[in-house]
N, C-alpha and C positions, 0 to 999 in steps of 0.2 A: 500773885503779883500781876501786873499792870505792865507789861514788856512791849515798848514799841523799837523795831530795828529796821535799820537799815544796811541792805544786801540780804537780807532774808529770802530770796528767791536765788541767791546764788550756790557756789557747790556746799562749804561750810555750812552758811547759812539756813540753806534745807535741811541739814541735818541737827543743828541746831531747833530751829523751829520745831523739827517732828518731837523730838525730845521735850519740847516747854509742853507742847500743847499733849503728852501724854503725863505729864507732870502736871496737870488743869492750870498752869498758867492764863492769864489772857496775851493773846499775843494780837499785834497792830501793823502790819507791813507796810513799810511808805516804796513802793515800786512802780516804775516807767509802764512795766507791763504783768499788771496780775491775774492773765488770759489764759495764759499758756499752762500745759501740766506741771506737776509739784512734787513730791516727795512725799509731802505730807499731805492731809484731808486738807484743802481748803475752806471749808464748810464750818471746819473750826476755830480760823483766822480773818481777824478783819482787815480788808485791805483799805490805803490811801495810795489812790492814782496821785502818783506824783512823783517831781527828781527833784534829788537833794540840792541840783545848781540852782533849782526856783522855791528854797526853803522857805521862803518871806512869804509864798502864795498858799504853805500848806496849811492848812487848819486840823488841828493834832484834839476832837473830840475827847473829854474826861480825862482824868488822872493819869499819871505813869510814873510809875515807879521807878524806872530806870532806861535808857536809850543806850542801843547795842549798835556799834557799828560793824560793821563787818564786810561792807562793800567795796571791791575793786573797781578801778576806773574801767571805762568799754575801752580795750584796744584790740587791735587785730594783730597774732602772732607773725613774726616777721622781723626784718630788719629795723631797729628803731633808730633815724639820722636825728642828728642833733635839734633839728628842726622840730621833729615832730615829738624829741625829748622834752624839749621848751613847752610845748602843745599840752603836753601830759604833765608838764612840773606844775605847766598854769591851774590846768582841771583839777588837780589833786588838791593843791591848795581852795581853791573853792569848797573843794566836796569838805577837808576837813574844819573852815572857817566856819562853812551853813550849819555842817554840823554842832560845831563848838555852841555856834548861838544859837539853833535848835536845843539844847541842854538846856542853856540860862533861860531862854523862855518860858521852858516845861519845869525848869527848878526843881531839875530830878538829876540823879548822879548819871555817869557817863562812863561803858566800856567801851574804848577804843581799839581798833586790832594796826597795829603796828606788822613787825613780822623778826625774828630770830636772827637780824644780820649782823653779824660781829667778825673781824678778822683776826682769827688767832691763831699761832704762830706756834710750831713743835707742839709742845706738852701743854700748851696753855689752855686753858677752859673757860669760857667767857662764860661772867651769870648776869645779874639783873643788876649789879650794879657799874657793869661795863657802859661806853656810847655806843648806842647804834652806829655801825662804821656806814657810813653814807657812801657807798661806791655801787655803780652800775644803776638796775633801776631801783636799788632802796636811795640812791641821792635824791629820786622822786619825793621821795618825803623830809627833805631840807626842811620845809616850813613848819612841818610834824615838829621838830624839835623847838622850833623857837614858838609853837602856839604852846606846848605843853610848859614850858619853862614858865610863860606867861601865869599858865595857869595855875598851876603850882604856888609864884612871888604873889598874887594875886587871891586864893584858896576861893576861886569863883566858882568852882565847879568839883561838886565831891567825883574825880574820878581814879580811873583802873584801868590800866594799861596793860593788852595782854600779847602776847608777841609771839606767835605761832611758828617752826620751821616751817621745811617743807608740806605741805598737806598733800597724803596721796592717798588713794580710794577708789573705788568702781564711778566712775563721773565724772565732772571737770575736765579741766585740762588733762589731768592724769589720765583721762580716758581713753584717750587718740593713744599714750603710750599703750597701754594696757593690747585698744583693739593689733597694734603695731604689731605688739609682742605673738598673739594672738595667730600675726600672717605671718610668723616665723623668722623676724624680725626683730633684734635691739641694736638703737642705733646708742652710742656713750658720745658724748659732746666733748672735746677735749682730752687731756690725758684721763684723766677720770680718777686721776691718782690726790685730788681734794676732797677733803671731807665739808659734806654740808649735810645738816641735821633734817631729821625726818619726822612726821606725824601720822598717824593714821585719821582720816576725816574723822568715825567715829569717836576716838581716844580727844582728839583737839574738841570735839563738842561737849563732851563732858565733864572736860575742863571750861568751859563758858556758861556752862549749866550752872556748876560751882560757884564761878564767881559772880552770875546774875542773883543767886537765892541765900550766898554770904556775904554781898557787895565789901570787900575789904577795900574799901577806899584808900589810894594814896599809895597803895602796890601795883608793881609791874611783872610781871608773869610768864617767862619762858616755858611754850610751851613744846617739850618734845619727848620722843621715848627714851628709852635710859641707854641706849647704846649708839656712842657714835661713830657713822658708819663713810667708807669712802665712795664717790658717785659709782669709781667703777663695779665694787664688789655689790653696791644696792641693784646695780642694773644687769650684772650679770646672773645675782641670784634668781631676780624678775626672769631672764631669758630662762632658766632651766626649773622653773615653776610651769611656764608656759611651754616651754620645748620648742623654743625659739631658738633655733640652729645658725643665723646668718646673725654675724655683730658685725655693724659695722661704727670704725670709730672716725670721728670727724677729729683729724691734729688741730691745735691751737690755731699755726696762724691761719689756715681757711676757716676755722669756725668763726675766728674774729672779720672775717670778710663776709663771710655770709652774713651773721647778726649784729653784724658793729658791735661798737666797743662797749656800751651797753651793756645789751644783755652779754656780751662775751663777758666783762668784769663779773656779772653776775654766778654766772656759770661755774667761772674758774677761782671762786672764791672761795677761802678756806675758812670753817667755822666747828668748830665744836663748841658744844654748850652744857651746861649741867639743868638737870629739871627738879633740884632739893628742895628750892623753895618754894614751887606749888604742890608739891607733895606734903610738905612741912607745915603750910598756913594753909588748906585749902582740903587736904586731906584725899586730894586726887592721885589714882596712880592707874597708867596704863593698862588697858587689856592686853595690848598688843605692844610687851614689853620692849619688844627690839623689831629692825624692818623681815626679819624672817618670816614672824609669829603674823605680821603685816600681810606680808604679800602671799602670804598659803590662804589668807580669809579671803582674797579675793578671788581662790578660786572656788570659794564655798557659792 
């Protein structure tokens, strides 16, 4: 297949890419900067200098079979004030509008990555037929809901919506935890006594492998491992893999001071989710069934 994406240079996204391109996929990256090191052979990906906010100036060379998004907006970790929430509501909708009409130009279906955010309550288990509960910075993606509605009343574009937990791994953001852990350190954010769902990078890519090469059009796809786990017991297991002796826990309300209300809804958000139905239509199942099996890999 004919795969052009974009964020392919990102932490997902490299891992993605390594995987199409040892599956002899052709793969086409549209990146701000395709200079720097990769994950994968560059040598076997073609790149288009270019950002998704000046989609109108990209010129998308030969067929494509399918456009993978999978790009986060550039922020810098930190406190996010309403102001610069606006900044980032604005960008976000750009990036997913260029994209949307990126699709309809190339007249090729569309995986979009969303993300696993649902609010549920005791015993409840949110699946794909839940709303994305829009609080913190998944409200970032407000407009996400009303382009897909669009396109759906509309059937302009064959797409597939796939909706990832948490993603953690040797890289990314996760990384800075990992080195942390590493200097003998886990810090837990809040009580830690919420559950938010987990991914293993690996495991979330081969769930996007799936649905690029059986494009199931018109599904939406939580992707996560089969066990759902609370922040504090993921992060403590983390400490005593690494033998990180010092925890320290940040309470509620200074967390919510230090990162605003924000990322603090984010944080202190509670979610479990069920992953039956990309198992069931898509025939994916974890390597790294639960965050245990997870976070011992990365000390391989």
């Amino acid at each position: 297949m004919n795969i052009l994406l974009i964020g392919g240079t990102g932490f997902l996204g490299s891992h993605l890419v390594k995987r199409l391109i040892d599956r002899r996929h052709e793969v086409t990256i549209i990146s701000r900067n395709p200079y720097h090191d990769m994950l994968f052979d560059k040598s076997r990906v073609r790149f288009i200098k270019g950002d998704i906010l000046q989609a109108d100036k990209i010129e998308i060379p030969g067929r494509v079979d399918v456009l993978v998004y999978t790009a986060m907006i550039p922020f810098k970790p930190g406190r996010i004030s309403d102001k610069k929430f606006k900044e980032l509501e604005r960008i976000t909708g750009q990036y997913l509008n260029n994209t949307i009409e990126l699709a309809k130009r190339l007249t090729c279906p569309l995986i979009l990555t969303s993300g696993a955010s649902f609010d549920t309550k005791g015993n409840e288990i949110a699946d794909e037929s839940w709303p994305i509960a829009r609080k913190g910075m998944a409200a970032l993606g407000r407009c996400y809901d009303e382009m897909i509605d669009i396109i759906k009343r509309d059937s302009s574009i064959p797409l597939i919506e796939m909706l990832p937990a948490q993603i953690y791994g040797n890289g990314g953001m996760f990384g800075k935890v990992i080195n942390m852990a590493k200097n003998g350190r886990i810090v837990i954010l809040g009580g830690g006594s919420n559950f938010l769902p987990r991914i293993h990078v690996n495991d979330c890519a081969d769930a996007y492998v799936l649905a690029i090469e059986k494009l199931p059009v018109g599904k939406r796809f939580i992707i996560s491992d089969n066990e759902n786990v609370r922040v504090k017991d993921f992060m403590l297991h983390l400490a005593k893999a690494f033998g990180a002796r010092k925890i320290i826990n940040i309470p509620n309300p200074l967390l919510r001071v230090v990162t605003g209300k924000h990322i603090f809804n984010t944080l202190t958000m509670n979610t479990k989710v069920s992953n039956d139905l990309i198992k069931r239509e898509l025939g994916w199942t974890p390597n790294y069934p639960s965050y245990r099996e997870g976070i011992k890999s990365l000390l391989e």
